[in-house]
C-alpha positions in Angstrom: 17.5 -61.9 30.0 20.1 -61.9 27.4 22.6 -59.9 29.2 23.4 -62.7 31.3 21.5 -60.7 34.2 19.4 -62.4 36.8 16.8 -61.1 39.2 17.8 -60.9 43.2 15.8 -59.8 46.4 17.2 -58.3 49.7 16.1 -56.9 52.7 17.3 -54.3 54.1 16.4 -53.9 58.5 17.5 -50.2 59.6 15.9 -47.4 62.2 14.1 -45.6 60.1 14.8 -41.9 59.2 14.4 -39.0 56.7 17.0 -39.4 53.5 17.2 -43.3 54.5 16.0 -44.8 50.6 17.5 -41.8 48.7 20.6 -43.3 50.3 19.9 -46.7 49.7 18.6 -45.5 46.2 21.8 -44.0 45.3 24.2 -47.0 45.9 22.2 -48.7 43.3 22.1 -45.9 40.9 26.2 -45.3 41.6 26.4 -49.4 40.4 24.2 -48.9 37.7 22.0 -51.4 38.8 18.2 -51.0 37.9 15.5 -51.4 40.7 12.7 -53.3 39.4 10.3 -52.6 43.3 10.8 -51.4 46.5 8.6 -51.8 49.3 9.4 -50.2 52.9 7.3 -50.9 55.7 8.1 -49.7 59.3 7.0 -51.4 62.7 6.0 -49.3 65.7 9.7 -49.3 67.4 10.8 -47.8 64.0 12.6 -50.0 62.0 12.2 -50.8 58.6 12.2 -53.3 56.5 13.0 -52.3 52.6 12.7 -54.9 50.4 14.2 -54.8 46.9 13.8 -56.4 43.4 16.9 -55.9 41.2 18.3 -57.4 38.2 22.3 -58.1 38.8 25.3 -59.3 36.7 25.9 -61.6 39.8 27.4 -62.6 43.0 30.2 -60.6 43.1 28.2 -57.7 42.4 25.4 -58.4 44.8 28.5 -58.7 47.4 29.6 -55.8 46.9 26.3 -54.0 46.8 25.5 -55.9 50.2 28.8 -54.3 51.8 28.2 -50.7 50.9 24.3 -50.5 52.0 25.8 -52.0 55.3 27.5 -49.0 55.6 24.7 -46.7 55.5 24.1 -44.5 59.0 21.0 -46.7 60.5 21.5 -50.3 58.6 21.1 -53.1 61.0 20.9 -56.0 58.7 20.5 -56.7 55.1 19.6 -60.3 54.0 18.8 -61.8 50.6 16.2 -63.8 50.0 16.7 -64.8 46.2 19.5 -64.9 43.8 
């Protein structure tokens, strides 16, 4: 990737609800940061676990990224688990 990108993962935990990955969708749009999968799955208590592939310019981006999905109505937890 010559643009100095590199690919990340995260999860994101939340109670599921209607609107809940446009939301999510739309940080990364806003950041202009290009979502190469997402996969939601929800367990019988209703939460879900999104997991997303992105390509990022870095840490400081995937911080920041990190801090505004935490501040989405119904976001328990957000982990990454690469990059």
């Amino acid at each position: 990737e010559s643009f100095g990108e590199y690919h990340a993962d995260i999860n994101i935990y939340c109670q599921d609800r209607s609107g809940l990955l446009v939301d999510i969708t739309r940080i990364f749009t806003e950041r202009d940061i290009n979502i190469s999968a997402i996969h939601s799955t929800t367990n019988k208590q209703g939460v879900a676990t999104i997991h997303v592939s992105f390509n990022t310019k870095g840490r400081t981006q995937i911080n920041s990224l990190i801090e505004k999905l935490r501040q989405i109505d119904n976001v328990l937890d957000i982990e990454r688990t690469t990059g």
